[in-house]
N, C-alpha and C positions, 0 to 999 in steps of 0.2 A: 365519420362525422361530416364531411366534406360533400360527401351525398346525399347524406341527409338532409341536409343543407340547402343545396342544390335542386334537392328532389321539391322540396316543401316550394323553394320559389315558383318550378314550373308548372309543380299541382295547381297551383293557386292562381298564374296565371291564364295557362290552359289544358291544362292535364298533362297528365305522362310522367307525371315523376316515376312512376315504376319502372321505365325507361334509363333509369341512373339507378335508383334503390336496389332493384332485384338483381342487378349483374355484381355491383360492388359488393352484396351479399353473400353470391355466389363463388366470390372473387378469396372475400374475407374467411368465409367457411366451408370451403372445397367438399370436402367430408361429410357435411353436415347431410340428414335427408331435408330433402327440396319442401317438405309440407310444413315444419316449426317456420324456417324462411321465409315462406307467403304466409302463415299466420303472424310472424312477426312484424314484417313489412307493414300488415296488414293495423296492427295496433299502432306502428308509426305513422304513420298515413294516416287513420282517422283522427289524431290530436290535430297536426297540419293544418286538414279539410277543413273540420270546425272553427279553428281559429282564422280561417280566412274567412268561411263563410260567417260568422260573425261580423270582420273585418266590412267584408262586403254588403250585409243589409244594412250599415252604420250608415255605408255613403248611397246608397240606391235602392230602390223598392222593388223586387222581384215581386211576379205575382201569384199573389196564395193560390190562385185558380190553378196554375200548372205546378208549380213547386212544391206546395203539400201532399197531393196525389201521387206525384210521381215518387217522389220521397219513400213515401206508406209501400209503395208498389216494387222501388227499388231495393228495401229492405227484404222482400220476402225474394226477390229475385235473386240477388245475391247470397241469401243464406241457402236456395237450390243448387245456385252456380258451384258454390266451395262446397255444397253434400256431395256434388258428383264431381270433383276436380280432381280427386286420385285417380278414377276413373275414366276418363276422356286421353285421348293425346292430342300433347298439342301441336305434335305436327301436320295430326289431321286436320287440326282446326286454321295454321299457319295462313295456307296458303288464302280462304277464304276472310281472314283479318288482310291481309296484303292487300286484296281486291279493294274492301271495303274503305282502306285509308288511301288508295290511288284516287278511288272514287271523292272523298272528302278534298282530296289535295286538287285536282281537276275543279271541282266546284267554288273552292275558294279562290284560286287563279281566275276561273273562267267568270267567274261572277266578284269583282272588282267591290259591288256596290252592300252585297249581302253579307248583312253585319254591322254595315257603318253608321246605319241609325235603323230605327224599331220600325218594322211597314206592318202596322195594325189593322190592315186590311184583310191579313194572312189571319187575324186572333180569332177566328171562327169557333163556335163550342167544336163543329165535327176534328178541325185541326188540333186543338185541345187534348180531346179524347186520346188522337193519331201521335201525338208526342208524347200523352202518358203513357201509352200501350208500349212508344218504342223505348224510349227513353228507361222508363221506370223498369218495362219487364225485360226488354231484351239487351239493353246496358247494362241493367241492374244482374241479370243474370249470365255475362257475357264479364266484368266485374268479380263477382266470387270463385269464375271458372277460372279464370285469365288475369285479367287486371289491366295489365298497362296500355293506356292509350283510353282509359275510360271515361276521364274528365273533357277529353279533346270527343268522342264521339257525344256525349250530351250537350255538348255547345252546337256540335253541329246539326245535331236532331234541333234544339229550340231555335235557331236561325235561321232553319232550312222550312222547320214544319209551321213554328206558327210566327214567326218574325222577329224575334227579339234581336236587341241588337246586341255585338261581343261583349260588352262590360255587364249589360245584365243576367245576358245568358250563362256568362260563366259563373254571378253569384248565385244563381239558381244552380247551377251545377255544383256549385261546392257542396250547397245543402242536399241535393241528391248521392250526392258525391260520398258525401258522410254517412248518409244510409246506407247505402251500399257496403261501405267499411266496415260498419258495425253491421252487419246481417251476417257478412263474411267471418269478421270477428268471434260472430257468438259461436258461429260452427269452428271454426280453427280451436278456440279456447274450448268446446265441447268434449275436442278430441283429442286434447292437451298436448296441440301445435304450437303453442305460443311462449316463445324465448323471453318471459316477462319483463326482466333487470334490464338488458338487451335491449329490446324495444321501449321501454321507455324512455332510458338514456338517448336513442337515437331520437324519438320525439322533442325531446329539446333545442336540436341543431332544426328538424322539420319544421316546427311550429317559429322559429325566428324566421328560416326561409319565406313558409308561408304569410310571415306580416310583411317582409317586405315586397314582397312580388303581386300581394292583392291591394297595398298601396300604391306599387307602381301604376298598375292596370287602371285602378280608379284615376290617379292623377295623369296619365297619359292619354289613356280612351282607347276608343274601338280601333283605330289605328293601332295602334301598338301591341294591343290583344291580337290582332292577323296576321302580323308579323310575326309575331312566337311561334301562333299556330302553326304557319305554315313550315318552319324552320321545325317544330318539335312532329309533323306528321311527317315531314322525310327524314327525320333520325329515326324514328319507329320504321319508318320502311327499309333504310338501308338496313338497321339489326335487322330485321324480320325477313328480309333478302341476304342479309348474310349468314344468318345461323340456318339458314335451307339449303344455302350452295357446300357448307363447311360440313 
């Protein structure tokens, strides 16, 4: 329940709860096979999302130009990610996750300023396009395969490709964020992955997490949105560095 908990705040902040969810999981059900676990995670997690992302279009206007598209597009991606996730390993996949959040965590160090308010310069339709394509199909499908670290990669696609700044970019990531859940979702419950009683029960500690961490974020601002990030992209790296050396 404690991770749950936990997990909902940091989703909601900047992603990653799966970074706390899936090892306490793990932790709690040793025995269990690995695939009900990420389908369950996966029902606890999208109660969370939605309730933040709710949470979040209350206080700020994300905009429908990129957040409905990618949404649509994140839903069919992830429902491929979790068809082929018995199938994939993830230790092939490790090491290129590892690159990809050194590269995020470098950009956000190296670039001080990117985040801290909206540069509308960057809202071009072709960047547009470039952040649904990434965002929606290869988050979205990178999400059903995988999971964690998924909410912190779509902030950094929408800041990086067309300018948004932290506090909006992550209410648009909630709501892609939840697509993604539920595309994953339908396929886990398809294949009757999903620990129902279980996962709901933990939805309740998530979805309080997630109220108060997508009001902190709103009341604090982009400032404090970078600060998590940066903190929750090197706990992803240290796991992800450690469960390769072990």
């Amino acid at each position: 329940m404690t991770a749950a908990l936990a997990a909902g705040w940091v989703d909601a902040v900047v992603g990653g709860g799966g970074l706390l969810m899936l090892p306490a999981m793990l932790v709690a059900f040793p025995n269990a096979p690995v695939a009900p676990l990420l389908g369950t995670n996966k029902l606890t997690a999208i109660m969370g999302t939605a309730s933040a992302a709710v949470t979040y279009i209350r206080g700020v206007r994300p905009d429908p130009r990129i957040m409905w598209p990618t949404a649509g597009l994140a839903l069919l991606g992830a429902g491929g990610g979790a068809a082929l996730a018995g199938s994939v390993s993830s230790e092939a996949l490790r090491p290129t996750v590892m690159l990809v959040l050194a590269v995020v965590l470098v950009l956000v160090i190296a670039r001080p300023a990117m985040g801290a308010v909206a540069d509308p310069t960057l809202l071009t339709r072709r960047r547009v396009v470039v952040a649904v394509l990434l965002a929606g199909g290869g988050v979205g499908f990178y999400d059903g395969l995988i999971g964690p670290g998924t909410g912190t990669f779509l902030i950094m696609v929408l800041t990086a490709v067309v300018g948004l700044d932290f506090v909006r970019a992550s209410a648009s990531a909630k709501v892609v964020n939840t697509a993604t859940n539920l595309g994953a979702l339908a396929v886990f419950a398809w294949n009757g992955d999903v620990l129902w009683l279980l996962g709901l029960g933990l939805a309740v500690c998530n979805v309080a997490g997630a109220q108060i961490g997508a009001r902190m974020a709103l009341r604090r601002g982009a400032g404090f949105v970078r600060v998590v990030l940066v903190v929750v992209v090197l706990a992803l790296l240290v796991r992800l560095a450690w469960e390769t050396l072990v």
